[in-house]
C-alpha positions as CSV (number, residue, x, y, z in Angstrom):
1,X,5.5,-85.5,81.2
2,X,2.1,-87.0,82.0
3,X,2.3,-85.6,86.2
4,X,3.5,-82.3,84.4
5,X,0.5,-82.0,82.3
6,X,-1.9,-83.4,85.4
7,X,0.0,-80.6,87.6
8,X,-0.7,-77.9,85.1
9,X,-4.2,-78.5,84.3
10,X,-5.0,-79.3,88.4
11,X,-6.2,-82.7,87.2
12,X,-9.3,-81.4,85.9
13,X,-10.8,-81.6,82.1
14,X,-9.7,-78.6,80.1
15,X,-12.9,-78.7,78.0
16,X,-15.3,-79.1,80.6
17,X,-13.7,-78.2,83.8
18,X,-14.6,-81.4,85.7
19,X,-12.3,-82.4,88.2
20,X,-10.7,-86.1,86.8
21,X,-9.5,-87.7,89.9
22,X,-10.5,-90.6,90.2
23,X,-12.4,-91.0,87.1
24,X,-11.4,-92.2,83.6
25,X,-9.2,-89.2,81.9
26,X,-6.6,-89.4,79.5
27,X,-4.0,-86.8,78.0
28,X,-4.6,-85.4,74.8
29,X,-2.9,-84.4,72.0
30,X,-3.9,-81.3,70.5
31,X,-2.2,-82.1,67.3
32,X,-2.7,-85.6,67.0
33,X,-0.4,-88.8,66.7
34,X,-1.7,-90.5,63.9
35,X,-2.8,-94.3,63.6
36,X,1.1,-95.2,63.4
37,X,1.8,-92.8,66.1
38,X,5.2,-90.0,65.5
39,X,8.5,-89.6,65.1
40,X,8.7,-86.0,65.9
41,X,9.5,-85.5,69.6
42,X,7.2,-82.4,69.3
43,X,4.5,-84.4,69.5
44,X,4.1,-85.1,73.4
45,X,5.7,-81.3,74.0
46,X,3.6,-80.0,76.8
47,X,2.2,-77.4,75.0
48,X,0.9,-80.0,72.5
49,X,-0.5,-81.8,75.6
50,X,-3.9,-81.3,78.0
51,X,-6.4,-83.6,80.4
52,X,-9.3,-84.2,79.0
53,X,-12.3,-86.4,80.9
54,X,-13.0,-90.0,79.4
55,X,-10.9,-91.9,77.0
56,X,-11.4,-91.9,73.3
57,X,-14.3,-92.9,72.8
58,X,-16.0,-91.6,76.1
59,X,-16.5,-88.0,77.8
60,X,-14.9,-85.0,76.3
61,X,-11.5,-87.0,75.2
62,X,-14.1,-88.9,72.9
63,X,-15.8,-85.9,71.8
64,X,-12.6,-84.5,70.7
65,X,-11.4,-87.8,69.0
66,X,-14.6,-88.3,67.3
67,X,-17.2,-85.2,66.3
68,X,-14.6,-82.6,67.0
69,X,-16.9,-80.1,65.1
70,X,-19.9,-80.4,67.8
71,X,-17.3,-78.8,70.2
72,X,-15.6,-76.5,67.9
73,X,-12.9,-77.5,69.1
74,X,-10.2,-76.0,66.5
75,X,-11.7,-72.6,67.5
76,X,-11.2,-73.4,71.4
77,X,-7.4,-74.7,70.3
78,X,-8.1,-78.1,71.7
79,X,-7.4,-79.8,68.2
80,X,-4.5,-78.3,65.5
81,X,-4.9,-79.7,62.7
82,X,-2.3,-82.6,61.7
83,X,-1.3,-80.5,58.7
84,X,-1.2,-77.5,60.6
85,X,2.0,-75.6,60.6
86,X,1.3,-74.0,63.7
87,X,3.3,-74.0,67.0
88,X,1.0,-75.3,69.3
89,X,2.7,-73.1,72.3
90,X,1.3,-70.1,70.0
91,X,-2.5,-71.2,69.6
92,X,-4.4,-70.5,72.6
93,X,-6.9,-72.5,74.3
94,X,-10.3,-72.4,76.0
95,X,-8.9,-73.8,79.4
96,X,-12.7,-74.3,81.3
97,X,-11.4,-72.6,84.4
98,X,-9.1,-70.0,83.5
99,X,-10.4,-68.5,80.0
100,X,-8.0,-67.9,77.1
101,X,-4.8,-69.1,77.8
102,X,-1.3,-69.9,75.8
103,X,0.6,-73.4,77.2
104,X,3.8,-72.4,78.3
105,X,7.0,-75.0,77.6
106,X,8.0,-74.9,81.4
107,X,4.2,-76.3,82.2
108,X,2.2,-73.5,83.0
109,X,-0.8,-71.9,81.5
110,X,-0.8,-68.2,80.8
111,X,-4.0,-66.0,80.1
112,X,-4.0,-64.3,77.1
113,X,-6.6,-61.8,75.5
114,X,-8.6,-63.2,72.3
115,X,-10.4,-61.2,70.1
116,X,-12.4,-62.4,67.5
Protein backbone atom coordinates (compact mmCIF):
# COMPACT_ATOMS: atom_id res chain seq x y z
CA UNK A 1 0.00 0.00 0.00
CA UNK A 2 2.71 2.37 1.01
CA UNK A 3 4.53 2.29 -3.03
CA UNK A 4 0.82 2.61 -4.09
CA UNK A 5 0.24 5.68 -2.28
CA UNK A 6 4.07 7.04 -3.19
CA UNK A 7 3.08 6.11 -6.96
CA UNK A 8 -0.15 8.07 -6.82
CA UNK A 9 0.96 11.09 -5.23
CA UNK A 10 4.52 11.03 -7.51
CA UNK A 11 6.35 11.05 -4.12
CA UNK A 12 5.73 14.58 -3.57
CA UNK A 13 3.76 16.30 -0.44
CA UNK A 14 0.07 16.63 -1.15
CA UNK A 15 -0.13 19.81 1.05
CA UNK A 16 2.74 21.52 -0.16
CA UNK A 17 3.75 19.99 -3.36
CA UNK A 18 7.41 19.45 -2.52
CA UNK A 19 8.97 16.61 -3.99
CA UNK A 20 9.88 14.00 -0.80
CA UNK A 21 12.56 11.90 -2.25
CA UNK A 22 14.98 11.69 -0.33
CA UNK A 23 13.78 13.70 2.52
CA UNK A 24 11.82 12.71 5.65
CA UNK A 25 7.96 12.04 4.55
CA UNK A 26 5.59 9.87 5.93
CA UNK A 27 1.97 8.59 4.89
CA UNK A 28 -0.86 10.04 6.32
CA UNK A 29 -4.05 9.26 7.41
CA UNK A 30 -6.65 11.49 6.57
CA UNK A 31 -8.97 10.02 9.13
CA UNK A 32 -6.77 9.16 11.76
CA UNK A 33 -5.68 5.93 13.71
CA UNK A 34 -5.97 6.83 17.11
CA UNK A 35 -3.39 6.42 20.01
CA UNK A 36 -4.29 2.57 20.15
CA UNK A 37 -4.24 2.47 16.39
CA UNK A 38 -7.65 0.40 14.41
CA UNK A 39 -9.34 -2.43 13.82
CA UNK A 40 -11.18 -1.29 10.79
CA UNK A 41 -9.27 -2.38 7.69
CA UNK A 42 -10.71 0.98 6.22
CA UNK A 43 -8.32 2.67 7.89
CA UNK A 44 -5.08 2.34 5.65
CA UNK A 45 -7.63 2.24 2.35
CA UNK A 46 -5.87 4.23 -0.14
CA UNK A 47 -8.32 6.78 -0.34
CA UNK A 48 -7.87 7.25 3.39
CA UNK A 49 -4.13 7.57 2.64
CA UNK A 50 -1.56 10.59 1.19
CA UNK A 51 2.36 11.76 1.36
CA UNK A 52 2.85 14.34 3.37
CA UNK A 53 6.61 16.04 3.95
CA UNK A 54 8.13 15.54 7.50
CA UNK A 55 7.02 13.19 10.24
CA UNK A 56 4.69 14.03 12.98
CA UNK A 57 6.04 16.46 14.47
CA UNK A 58 7.96 18.08 11.53
CA UNK A 59 6.99 19.65 8.02
CA UNK A 60 3.51 19.48 6.76
CA UNK A 61 2.83 15.81 8.33
CA UNK A 62 3.40 17.68 11.72
CA UNK A 63 1.34 20.57 10.81
CA UNK A 64 -1.43 18.27 10.16
CA UNK A 65 -0.88 16.13 13.36
CA UNK A 66 -0.62 19.06 15.48
CA UNK A 67 -2.40 22.71 14.60
CA UNK A 68 -4.47 21.24 11.84
CA UNK A 69 -6.55 24.52 11.98
CA UNK A 70 -3.46 26.84 10.78
CA UNK A 71 -3.78 24.71 7.48
CA UNK A 72 -7.45 24.28 7.36
CA UNK A 73 -6.93 21.32 6.71
CA UNK A 74 -10.60 19.72 7.07
CA UNK A 75 -11.61 22.21 4.34
CA UNK A 76 -8.66 20.98 1.94
CA UNK A 77 -9.90 17.21 2.94
CA UNK A 78 -6.52 16.40 4.34
CA UNK A 79 -8.00 15.47 7.82
CA UNK A 80 -11.81 13.75 8.35
CA UNK A 81 -12.68 13.93 11.39
CA UNK A 82 -12.35 10.49 13.55
CA UNK A 83 -16.10 10.81 14.20
CA UNK A 84 -16.82 11.56 10.77
CA UNK A 85 -19.12 9.31 8.94
CA UNK A 86 -17.83 10.22 5.79
CA UNK A 87 -16.25 7.96 2.99
CA UNK A 88 -13.06 9.29 2.59
CA UNK A 89 -13.09 8.23 -1.37
CA UNK A 90 -16.07 10.94 -1.40
CA UNK A 91 -14.30 14.01 0.30
CA UNK A 92 -12.02 15.70 -2.06
CA UNK A 93 -8.76 17.02 -1.49
CA UNK A 94 -6.44 19.95 -2.20
CA UNK A 95 -3.78 17.78 -3.95
CA UNK A 96 -0.81 20.91 -4.35
CA UNK A 97 -0.27 19.91 -7.97
CA UNK A 98 -3.32 18.90 -9.43
CA UNK A 99 -6.24 21.11 -7.63
CA UNK A 100 -9.40 19.44 -6.43
CA UNK A 101 -9.31 15.91 -6.65
CA UNK A 102 -11.38 12.67 -5.37
CA UNK A 103 -8.83 9.44 -4.34
CA UNK A 104 -9.86 6.74 -6.39
CA UNK A 105 -9.74 2.94 -4.71
CA UNK A 106 -7.62 1.58 -7.72
CA UNK A 107 -4.80 4.51 -6.66
CA UNK A 108 -5.36 7.25 -8.77
CA UNK A 109 -6.41 10.78 -8.16
CA UNK A 110 -9.25 12.25 -10.18
CA UNK A 111 -10.02 16.12 -10.56
CA UNK A 112 -13.14 17.10 -9.52
CA UNK A 113 -14.92 20.63 -9.55
CA UNK A 114 -15.49 22.26 -5.94
CA UNK A 115 -17.64 24.93 -5.35
CA UNK A 116 -17.96 26.70 -2.38
Amino acid sequence: MRRAVRERDLDTCVVCGVIVTGRPASIHHRRNRGMGGSSDPRINDITNLMIACGDGSSGCHGMLTDRPWELDADKHGWIIGRNSVADPALVPVLVAWLGWCLPTPDGRWERVEVTS
